[in-house]
PDB file of N, CA, C and O in Angstrom:
ATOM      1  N   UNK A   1     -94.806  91.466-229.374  1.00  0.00           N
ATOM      2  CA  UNK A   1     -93.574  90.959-228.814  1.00  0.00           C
ATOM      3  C   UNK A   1     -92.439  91.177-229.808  1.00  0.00           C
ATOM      4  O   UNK A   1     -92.425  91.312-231.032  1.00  0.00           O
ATOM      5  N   UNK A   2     -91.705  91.168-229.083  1.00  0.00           N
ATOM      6  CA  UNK A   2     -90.128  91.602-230.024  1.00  0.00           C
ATOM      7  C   UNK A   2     -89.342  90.645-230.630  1.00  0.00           C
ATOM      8  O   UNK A   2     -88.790  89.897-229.822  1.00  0.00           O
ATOM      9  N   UNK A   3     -89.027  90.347-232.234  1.00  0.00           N
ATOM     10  CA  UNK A   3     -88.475  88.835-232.462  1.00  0.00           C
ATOM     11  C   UNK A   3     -90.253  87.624-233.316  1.00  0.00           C
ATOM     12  O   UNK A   3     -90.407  86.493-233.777  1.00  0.00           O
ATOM     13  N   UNK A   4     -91.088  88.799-233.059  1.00  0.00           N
ATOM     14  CA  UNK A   4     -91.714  87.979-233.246  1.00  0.00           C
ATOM     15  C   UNK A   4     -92.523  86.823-232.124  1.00  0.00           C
ATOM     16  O   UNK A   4     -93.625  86.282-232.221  1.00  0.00           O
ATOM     17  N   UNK A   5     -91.599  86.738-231.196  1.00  0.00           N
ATOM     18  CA  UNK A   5     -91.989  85.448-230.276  1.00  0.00           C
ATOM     19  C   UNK A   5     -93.724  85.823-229.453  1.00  0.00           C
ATOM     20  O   UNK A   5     -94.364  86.851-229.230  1.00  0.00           O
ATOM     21  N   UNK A   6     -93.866  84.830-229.292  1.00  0.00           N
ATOM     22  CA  UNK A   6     -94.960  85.210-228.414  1.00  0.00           C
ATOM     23  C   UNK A   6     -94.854  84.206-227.141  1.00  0.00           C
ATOM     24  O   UNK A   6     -94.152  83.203-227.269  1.00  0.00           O
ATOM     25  N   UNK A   7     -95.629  84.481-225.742  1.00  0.00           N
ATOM     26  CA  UNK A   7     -95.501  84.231-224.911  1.00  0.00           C
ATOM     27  C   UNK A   7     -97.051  83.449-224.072  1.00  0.00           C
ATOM     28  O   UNK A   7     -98.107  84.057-223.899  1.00  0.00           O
ATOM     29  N   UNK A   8     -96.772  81.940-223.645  1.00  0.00           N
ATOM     30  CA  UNK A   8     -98.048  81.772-223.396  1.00  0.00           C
ATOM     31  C   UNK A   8     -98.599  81.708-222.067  1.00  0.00           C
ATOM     32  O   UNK A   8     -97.843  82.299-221.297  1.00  0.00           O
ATOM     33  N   UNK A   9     -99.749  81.165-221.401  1.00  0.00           N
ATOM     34  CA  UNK A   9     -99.731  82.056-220.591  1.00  0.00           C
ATOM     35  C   UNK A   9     -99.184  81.135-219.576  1.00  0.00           C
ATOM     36  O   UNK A   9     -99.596  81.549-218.493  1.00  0.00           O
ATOM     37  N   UNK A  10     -98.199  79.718-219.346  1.00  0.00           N
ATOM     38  CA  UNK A  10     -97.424  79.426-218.393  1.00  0.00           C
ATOM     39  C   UNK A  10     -96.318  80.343-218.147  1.00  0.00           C
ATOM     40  O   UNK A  10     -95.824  80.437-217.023  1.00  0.00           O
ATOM     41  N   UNK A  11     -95.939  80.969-219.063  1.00  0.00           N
ATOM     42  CA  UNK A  11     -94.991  82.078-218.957  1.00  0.00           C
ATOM     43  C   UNK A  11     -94.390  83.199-218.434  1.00  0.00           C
ATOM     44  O   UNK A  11     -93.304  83.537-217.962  1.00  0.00           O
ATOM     45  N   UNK A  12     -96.034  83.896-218.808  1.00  0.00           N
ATOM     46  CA  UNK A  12     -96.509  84.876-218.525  1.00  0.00           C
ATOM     47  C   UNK A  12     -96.707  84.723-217.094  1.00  0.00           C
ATOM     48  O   UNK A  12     -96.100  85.523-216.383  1.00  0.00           O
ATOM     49  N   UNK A  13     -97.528  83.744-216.470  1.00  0.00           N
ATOM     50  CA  UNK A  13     -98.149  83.313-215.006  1.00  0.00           C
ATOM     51  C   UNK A  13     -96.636  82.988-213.942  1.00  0.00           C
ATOM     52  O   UNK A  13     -96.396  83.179-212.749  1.00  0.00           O
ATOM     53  N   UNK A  14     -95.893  82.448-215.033  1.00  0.00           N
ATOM     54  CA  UNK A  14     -94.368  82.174-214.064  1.00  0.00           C
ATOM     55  C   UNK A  14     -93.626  83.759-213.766  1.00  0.00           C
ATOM     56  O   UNK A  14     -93.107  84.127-212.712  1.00  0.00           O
ATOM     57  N   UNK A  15     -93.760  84.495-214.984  1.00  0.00           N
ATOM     58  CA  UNK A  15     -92.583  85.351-214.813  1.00  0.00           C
ATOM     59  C   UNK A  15     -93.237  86.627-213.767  1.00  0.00           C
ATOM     60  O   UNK A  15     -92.665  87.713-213.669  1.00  0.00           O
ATOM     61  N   UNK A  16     -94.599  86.275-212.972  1.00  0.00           N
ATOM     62  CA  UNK A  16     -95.124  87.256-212.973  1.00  0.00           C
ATOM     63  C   UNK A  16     -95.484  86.918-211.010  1.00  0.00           C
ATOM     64  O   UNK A  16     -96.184  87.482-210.169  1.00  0.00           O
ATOM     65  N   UNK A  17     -94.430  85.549-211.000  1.00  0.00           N
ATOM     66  CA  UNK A  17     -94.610  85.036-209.762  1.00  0.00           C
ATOM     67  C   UNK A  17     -93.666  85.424-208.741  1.00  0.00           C
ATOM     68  O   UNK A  17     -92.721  85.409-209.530  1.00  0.00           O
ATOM     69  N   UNK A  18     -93.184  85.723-207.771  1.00  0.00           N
ATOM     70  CA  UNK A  18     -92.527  86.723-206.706  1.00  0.00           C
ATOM     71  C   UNK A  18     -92.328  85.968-205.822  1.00  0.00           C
ATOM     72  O   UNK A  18     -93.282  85.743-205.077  1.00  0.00           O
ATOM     73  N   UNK A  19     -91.015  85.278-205.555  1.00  0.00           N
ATOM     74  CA  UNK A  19     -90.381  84.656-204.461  1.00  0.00           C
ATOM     75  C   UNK A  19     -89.710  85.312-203.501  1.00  0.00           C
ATOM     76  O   UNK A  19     -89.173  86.370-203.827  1.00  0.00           O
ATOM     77  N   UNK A  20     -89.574  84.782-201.946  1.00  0.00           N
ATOM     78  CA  UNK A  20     -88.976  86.096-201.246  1.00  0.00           C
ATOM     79  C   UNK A  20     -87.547  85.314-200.728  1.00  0.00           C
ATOM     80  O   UNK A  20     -87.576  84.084-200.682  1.00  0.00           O
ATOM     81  N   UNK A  21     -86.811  85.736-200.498  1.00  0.00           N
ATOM     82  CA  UNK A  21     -85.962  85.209-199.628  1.00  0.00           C
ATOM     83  C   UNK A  21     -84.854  86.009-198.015  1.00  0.00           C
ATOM     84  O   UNK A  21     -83.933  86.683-198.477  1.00  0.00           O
ATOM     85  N   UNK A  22     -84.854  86.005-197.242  1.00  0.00           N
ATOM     86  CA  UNK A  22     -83.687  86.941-196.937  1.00  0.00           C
ATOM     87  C   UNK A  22     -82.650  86.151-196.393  1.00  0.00           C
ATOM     88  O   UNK A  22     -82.510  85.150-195.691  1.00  0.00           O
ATOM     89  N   UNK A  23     -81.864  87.139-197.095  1.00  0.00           N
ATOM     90  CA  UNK A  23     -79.703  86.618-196.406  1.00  0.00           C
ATOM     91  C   UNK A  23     -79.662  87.730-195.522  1.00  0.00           C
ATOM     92  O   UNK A  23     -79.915  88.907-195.779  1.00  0.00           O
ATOM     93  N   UNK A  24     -79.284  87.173-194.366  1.00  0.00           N
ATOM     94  CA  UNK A  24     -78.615  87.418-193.462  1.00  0.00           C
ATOM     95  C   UNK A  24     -79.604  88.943-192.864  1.00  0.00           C
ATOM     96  O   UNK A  24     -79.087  89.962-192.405  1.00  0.00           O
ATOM     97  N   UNK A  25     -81.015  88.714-193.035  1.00  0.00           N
ATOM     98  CA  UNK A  25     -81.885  89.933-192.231  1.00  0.00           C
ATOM     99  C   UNK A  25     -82.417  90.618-192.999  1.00  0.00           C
ATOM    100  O   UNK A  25     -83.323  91.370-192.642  1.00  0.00           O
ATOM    101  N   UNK A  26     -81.942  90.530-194.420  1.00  0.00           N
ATOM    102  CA  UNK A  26     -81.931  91.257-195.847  1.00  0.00           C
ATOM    103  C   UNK A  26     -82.890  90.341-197.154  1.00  0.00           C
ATOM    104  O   UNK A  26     -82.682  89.392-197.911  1.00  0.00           O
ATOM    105  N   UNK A  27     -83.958  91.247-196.865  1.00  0.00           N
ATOM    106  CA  UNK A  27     -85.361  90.710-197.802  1.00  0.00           C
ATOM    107  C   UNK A  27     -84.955  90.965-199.116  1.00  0.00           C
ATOM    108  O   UNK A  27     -84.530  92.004-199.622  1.00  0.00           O
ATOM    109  N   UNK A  28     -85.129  89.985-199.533  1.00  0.00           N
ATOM    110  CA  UNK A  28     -84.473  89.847-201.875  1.00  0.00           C
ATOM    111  C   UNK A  28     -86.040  89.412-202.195  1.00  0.00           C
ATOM    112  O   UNK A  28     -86.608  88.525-201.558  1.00  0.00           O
ATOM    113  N   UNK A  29     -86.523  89.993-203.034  1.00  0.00           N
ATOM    114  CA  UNK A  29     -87.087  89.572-204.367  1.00  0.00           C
ATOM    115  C   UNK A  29     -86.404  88.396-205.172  1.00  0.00           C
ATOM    116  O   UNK A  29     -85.181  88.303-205.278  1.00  0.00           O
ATOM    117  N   UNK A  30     -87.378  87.432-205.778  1.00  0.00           N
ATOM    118  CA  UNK A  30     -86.643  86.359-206.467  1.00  0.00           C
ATOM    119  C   UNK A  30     -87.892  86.146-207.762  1.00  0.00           C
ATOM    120  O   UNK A  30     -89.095  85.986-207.560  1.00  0.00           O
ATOM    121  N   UNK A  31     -87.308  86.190-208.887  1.00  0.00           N
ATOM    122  CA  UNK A  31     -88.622  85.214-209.603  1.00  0.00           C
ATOM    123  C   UNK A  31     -88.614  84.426-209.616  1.00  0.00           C
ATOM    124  O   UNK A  31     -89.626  84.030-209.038  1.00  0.00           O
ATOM    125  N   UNK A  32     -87.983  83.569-209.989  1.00  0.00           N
ATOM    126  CA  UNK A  32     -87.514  81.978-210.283  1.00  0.00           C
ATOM    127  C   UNK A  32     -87.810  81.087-209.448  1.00  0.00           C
ATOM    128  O   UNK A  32     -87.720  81.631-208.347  1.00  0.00           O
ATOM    129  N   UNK A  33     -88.263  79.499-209.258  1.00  0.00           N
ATOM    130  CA  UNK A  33     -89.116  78.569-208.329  1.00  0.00           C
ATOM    131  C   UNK A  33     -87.569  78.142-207.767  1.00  0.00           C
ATOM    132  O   UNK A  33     -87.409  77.480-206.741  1.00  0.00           O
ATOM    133  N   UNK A  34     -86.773  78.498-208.378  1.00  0.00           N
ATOM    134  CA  UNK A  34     -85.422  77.415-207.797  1.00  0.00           C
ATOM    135  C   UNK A  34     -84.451  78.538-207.553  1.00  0.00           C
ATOM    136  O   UNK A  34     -84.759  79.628-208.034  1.00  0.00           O
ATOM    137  N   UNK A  35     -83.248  78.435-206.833  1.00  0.00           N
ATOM    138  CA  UNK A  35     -82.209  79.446-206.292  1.00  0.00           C
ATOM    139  C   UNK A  35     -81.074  78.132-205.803  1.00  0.00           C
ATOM    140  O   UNK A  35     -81.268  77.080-205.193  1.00  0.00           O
ATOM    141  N   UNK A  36     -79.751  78.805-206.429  1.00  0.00           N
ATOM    142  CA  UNK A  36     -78.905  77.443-205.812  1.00  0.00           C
ATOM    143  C   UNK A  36     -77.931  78.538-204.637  1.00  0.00           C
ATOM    144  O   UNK A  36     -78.011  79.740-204.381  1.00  0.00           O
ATOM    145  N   UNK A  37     -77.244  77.688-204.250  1.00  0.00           N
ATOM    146  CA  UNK A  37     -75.933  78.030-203.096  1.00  0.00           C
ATOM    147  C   UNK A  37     -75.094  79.283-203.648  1.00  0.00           C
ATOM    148  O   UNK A  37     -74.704  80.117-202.832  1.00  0.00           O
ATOM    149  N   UNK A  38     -74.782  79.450-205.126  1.00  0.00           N
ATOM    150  CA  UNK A  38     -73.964  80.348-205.382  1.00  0.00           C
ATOM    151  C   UNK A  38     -74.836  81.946-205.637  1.00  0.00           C
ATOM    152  O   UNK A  38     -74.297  83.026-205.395  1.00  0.00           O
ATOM    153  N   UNK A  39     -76.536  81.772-206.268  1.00  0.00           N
ATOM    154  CA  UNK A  39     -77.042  82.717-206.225  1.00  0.00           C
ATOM    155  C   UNK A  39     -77.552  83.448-204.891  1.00  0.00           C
ATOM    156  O   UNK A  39     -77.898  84.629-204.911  1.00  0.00           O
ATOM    157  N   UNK A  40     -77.575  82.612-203.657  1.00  0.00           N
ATOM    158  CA  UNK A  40     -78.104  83.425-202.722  1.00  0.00           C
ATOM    159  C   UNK A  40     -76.719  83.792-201.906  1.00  0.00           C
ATOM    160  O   UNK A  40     -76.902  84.543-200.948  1.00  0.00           O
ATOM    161  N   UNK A  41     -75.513  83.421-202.117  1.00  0.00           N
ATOM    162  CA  UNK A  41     -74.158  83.819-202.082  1.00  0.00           C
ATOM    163  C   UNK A  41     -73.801  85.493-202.799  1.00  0.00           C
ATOM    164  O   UNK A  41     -73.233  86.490-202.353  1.00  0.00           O
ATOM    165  N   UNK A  42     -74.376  85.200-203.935  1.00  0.00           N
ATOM    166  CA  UNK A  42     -74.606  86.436-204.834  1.00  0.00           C
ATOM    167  C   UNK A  42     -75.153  87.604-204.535  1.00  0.00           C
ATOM    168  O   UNK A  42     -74.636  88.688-204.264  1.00  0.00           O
ATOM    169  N   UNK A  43     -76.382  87.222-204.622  1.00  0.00           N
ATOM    170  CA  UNK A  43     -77.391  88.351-203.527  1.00  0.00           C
ATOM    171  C   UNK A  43     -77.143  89.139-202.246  1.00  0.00           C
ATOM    172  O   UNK A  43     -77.356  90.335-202.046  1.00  0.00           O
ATOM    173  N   UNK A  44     -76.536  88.011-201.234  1.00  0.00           N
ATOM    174  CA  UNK A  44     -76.298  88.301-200.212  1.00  0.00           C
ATOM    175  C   UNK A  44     -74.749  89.031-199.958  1.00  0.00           C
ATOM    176  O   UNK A  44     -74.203  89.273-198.882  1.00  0.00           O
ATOM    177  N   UNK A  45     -74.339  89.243-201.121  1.00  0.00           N
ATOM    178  CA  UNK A  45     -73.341  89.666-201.310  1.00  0.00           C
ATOM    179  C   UNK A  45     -71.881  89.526-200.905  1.00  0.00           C
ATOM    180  O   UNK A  45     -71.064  90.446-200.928  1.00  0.00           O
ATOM    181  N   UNK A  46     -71.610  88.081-200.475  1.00  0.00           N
ATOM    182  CA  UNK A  46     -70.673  87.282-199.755  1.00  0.00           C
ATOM    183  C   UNK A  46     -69.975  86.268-200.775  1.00  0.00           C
ATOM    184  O   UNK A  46     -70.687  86.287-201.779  1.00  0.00           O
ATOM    185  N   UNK A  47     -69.034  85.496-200.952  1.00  0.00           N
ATOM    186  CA  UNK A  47     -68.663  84.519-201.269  1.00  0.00           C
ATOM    187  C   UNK A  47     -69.093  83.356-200.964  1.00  0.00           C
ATOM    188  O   UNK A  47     -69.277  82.935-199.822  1.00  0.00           O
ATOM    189  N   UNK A  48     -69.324  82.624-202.266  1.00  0.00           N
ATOM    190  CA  UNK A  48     -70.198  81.661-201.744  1.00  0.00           C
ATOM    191  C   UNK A  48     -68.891  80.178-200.961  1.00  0.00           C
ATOM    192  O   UNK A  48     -69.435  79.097-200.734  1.00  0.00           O
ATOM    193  N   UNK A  49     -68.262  80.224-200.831  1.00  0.00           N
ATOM    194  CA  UNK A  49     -67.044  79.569-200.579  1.00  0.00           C
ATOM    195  C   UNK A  49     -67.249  79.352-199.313  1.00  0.00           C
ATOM    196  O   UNK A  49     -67.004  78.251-198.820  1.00  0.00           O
ATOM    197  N   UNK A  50     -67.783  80.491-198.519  1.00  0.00           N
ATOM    198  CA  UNK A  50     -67.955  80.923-196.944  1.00  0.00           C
ATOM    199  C   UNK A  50     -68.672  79.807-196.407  1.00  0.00           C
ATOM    200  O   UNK A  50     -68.461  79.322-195.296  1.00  0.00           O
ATOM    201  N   UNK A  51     -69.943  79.226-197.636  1.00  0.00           N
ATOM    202  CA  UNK A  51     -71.043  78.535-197.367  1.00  0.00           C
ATOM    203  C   UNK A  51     -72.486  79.422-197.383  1.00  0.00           C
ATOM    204  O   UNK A  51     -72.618  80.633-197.558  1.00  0.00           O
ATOM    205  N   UNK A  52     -73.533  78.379-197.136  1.00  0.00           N
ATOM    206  CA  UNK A  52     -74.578  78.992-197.291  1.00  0.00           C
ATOM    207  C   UNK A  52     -75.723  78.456-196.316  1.00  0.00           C
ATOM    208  O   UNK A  52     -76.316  77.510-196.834  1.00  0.00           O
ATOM    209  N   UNK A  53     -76.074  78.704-195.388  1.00  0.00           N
ATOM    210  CA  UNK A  53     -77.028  77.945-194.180  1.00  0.00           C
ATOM    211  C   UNK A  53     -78.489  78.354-194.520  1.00  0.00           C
ATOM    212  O   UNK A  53     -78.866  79.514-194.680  1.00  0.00           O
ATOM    213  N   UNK A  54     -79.281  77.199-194.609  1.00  0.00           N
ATOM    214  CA  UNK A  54     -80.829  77.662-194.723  1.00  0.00           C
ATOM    215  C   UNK A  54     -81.343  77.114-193.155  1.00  0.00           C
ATOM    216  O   UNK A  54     -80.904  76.155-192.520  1.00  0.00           O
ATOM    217  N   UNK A  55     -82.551  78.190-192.735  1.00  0.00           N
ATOM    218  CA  UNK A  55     -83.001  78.287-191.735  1.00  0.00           C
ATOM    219  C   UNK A  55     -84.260  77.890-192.151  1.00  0.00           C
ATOM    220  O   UNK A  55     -84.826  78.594-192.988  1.00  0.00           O
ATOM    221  N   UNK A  56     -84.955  76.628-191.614  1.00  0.00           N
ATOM    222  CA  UNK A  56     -86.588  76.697-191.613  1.00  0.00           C
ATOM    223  C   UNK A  56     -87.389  77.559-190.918  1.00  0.00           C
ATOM    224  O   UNK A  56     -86.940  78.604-190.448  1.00  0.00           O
ATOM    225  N   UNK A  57     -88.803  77.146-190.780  1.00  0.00           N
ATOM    226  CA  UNK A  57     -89.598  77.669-190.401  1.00  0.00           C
ATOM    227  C   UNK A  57     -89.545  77.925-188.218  1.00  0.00           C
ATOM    228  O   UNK A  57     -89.922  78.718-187.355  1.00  0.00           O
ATOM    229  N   UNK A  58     -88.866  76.726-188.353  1.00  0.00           N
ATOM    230  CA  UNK A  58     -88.764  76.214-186.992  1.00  0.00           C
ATOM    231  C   UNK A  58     -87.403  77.040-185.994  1.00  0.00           C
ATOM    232  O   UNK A  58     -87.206  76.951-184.782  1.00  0.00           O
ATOM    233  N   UNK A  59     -86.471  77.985-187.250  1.00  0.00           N
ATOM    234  CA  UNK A  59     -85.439  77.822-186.807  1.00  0.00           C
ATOM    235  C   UNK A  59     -83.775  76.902-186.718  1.00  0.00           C
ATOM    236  O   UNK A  59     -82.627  77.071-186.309  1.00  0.00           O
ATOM    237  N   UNK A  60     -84.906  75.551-187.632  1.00  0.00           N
ATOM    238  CA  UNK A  60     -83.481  74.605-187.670  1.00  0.00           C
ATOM    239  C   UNK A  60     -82.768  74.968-188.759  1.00  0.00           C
ATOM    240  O   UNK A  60     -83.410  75.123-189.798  1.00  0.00           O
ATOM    241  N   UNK A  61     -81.093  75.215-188.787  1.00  0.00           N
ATOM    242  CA  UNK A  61     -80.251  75.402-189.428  1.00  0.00           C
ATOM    243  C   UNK A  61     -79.925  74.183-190.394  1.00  0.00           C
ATOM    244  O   UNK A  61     -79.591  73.164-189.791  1.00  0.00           O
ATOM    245  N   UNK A  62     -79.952  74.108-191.568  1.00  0.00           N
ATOM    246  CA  UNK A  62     -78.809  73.059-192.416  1.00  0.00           C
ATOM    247  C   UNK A  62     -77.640  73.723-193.259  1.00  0.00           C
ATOM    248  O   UNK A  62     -77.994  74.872-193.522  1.00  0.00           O
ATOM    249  N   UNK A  63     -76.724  73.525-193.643  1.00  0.00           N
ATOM    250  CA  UNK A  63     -75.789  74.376-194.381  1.00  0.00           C
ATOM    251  C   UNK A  63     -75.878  73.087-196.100  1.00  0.00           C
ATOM    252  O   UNK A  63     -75.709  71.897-196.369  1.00  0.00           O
ATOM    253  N   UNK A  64     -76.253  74.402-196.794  1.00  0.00           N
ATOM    254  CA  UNK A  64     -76.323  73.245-197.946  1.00  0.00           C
ATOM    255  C   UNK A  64     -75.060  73.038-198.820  1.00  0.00           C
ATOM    256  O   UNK A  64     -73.983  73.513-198.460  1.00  0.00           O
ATOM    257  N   UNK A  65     -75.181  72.373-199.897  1.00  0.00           N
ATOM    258  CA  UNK A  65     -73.890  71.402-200.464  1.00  0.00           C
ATOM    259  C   UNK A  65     -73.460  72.860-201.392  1.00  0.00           C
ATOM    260  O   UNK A  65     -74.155  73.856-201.590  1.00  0.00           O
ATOM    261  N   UNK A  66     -72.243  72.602-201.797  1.00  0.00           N
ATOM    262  CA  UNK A  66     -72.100  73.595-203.342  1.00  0.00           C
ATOM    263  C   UNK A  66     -72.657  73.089-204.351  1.00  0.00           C
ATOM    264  O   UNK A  66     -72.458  71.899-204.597  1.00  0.00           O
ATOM    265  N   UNK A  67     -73.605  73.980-205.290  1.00  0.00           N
ATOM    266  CA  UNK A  67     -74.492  74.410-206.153  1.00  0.00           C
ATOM    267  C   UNK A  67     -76.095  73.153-206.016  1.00  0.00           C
ATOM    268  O   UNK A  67     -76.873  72.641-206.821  1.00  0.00           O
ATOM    269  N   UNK A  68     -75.921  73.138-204.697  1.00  0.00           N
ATOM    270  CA  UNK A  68     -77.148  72.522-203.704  1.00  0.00           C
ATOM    271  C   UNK A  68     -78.301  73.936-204.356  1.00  0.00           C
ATOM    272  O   UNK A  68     -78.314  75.116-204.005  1.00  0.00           O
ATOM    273  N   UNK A  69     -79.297  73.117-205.547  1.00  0.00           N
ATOM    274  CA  UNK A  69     -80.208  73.839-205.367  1.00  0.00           C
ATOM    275  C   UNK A  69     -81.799  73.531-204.532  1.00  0.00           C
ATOM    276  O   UNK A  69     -82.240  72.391-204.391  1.00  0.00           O
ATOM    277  N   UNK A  70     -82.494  74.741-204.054  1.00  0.00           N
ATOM    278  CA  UNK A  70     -83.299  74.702-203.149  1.00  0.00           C
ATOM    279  C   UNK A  70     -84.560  75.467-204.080  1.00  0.00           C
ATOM    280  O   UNK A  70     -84.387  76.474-204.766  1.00  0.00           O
ATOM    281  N   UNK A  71     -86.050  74.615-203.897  1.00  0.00           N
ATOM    282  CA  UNK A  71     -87.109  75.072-204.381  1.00  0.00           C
ATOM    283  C   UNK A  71     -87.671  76.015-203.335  1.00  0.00           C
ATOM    284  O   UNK A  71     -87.799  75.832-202.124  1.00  0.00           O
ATOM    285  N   UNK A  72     -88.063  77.358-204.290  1.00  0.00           N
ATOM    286  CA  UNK A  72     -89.484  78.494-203.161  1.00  0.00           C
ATOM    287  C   UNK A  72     -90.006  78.213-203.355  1.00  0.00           C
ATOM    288  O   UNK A  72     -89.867  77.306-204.176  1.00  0.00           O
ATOM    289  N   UNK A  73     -91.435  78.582-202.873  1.00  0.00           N
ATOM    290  CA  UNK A  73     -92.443  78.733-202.320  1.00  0.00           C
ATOM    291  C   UNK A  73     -93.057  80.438-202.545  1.00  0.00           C
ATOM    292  O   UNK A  73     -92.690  81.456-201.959  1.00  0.00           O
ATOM    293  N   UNK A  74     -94.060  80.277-203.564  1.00  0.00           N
ATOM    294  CA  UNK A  74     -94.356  81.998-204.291  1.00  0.00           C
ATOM    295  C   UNK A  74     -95.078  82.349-203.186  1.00  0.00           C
ATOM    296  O   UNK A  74     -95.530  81.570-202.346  1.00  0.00           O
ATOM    297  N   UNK A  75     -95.200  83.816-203.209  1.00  0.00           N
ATOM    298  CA  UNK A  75     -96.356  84.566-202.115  1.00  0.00           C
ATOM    299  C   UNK A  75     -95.138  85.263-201.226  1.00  0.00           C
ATOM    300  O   UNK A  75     -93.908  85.250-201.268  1.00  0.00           O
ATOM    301  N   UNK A  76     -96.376  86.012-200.221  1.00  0.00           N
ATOM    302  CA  UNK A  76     -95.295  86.937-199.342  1.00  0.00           C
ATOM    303  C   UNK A  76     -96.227  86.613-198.151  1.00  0.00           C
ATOM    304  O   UNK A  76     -97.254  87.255-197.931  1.00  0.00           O
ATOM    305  N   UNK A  77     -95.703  85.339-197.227  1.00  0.00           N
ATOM    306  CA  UNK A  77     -96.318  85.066-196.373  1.00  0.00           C
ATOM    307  C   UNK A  77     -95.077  84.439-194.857  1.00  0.00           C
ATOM    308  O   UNK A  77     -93.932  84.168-195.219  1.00  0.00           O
ATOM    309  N   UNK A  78     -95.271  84.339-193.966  1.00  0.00           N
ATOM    310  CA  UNK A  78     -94.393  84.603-193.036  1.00  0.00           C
ATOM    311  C   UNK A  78     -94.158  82.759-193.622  1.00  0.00           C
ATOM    312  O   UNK A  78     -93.307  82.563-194.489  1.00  0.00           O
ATOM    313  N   UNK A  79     -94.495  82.256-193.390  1.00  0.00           N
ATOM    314  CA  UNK A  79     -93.959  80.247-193.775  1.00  0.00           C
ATOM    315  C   UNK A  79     -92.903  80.908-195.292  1.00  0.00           C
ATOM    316  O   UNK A  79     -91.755  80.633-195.640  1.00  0.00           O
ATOM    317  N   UNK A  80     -93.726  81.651-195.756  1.00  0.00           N
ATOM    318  CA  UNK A  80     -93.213  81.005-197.299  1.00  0.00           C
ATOM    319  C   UNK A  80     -91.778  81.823-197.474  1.00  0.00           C
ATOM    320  O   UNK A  80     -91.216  81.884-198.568  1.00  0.00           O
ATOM    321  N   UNK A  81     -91.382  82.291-196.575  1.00  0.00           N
ATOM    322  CA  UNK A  81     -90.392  83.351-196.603  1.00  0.00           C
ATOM    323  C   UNK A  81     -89.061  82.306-196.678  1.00  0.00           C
ATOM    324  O   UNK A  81     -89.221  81.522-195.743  1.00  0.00           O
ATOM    325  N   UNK A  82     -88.000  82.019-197.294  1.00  0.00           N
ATOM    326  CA  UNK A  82     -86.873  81.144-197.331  1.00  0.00           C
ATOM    327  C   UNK A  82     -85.679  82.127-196.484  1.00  0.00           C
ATOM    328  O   UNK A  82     -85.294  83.238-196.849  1.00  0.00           O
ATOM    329  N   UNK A  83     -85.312  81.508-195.484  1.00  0.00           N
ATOM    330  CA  UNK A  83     -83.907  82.409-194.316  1.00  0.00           C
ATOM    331  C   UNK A  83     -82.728  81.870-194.729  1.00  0.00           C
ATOM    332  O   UNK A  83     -82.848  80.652-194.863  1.00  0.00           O
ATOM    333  N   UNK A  84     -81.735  82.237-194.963  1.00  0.00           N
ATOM    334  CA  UNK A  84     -80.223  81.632-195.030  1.00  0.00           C
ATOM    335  C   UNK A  84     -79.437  83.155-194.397  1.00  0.00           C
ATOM    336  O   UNK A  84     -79.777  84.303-194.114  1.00  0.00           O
ATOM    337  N   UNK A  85     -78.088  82.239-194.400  1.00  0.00           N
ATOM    338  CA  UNK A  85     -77.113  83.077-193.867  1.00  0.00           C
ATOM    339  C   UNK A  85     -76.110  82.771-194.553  1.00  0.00           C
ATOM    340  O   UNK A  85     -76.160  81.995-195.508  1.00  0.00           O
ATOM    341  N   UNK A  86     -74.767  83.518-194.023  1.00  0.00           N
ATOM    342  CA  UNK A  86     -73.516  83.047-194.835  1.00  0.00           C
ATOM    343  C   UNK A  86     -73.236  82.109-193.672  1.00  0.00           C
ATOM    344  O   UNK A  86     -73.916  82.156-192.647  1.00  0.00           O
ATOM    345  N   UNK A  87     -72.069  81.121-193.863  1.00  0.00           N
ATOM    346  CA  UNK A  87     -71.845  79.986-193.639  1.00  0.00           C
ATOM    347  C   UNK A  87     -70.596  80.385-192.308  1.00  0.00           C
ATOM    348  O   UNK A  87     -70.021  79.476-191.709  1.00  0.00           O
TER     349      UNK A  87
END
């Protein structure tokens, strides 16, 4: 490792974990367990100002708060998939 550091294996096991999300029809890669309002604003390549609507599993819409963050769900499975839109 570079720096010296070394890496153990919660680390290793996190950075190696693959969240999915799609904005607006548009499948993103995510690593990270958490994503707030302004990063899937980011991604989705919109202003996050517009807003940001998450869609469950069911279809039900909520529009979340500004820098409202939201936990994934790792894997590539039709539940675990997180939907939003712009606002």
């Amino acid at each position: 490792m570079e720096g010296g550091q070394q890496v153990g294996p919660e680390a290793v096991e996190h950075s190696e974990r693959r969240y999915f999300v799609i904005i607006d029809g548009v499948e993103h890669i995510w690593h990270q367990p958490t994503i707030t309002t302004a990063q899937i604003a980011s991604l989705g390549g919109f202003d996050p100002a517009m807003g940001v609507i998450e869609i469950d599993g069911e279809n039900r819409e909520r529009t979340l708060a500004p820098g409202e963050t939201v936990e994934l769900k790792p894997g590539h499975g039709f539940a675990k998939k997180h939907k939003f839109k712009r606002g």
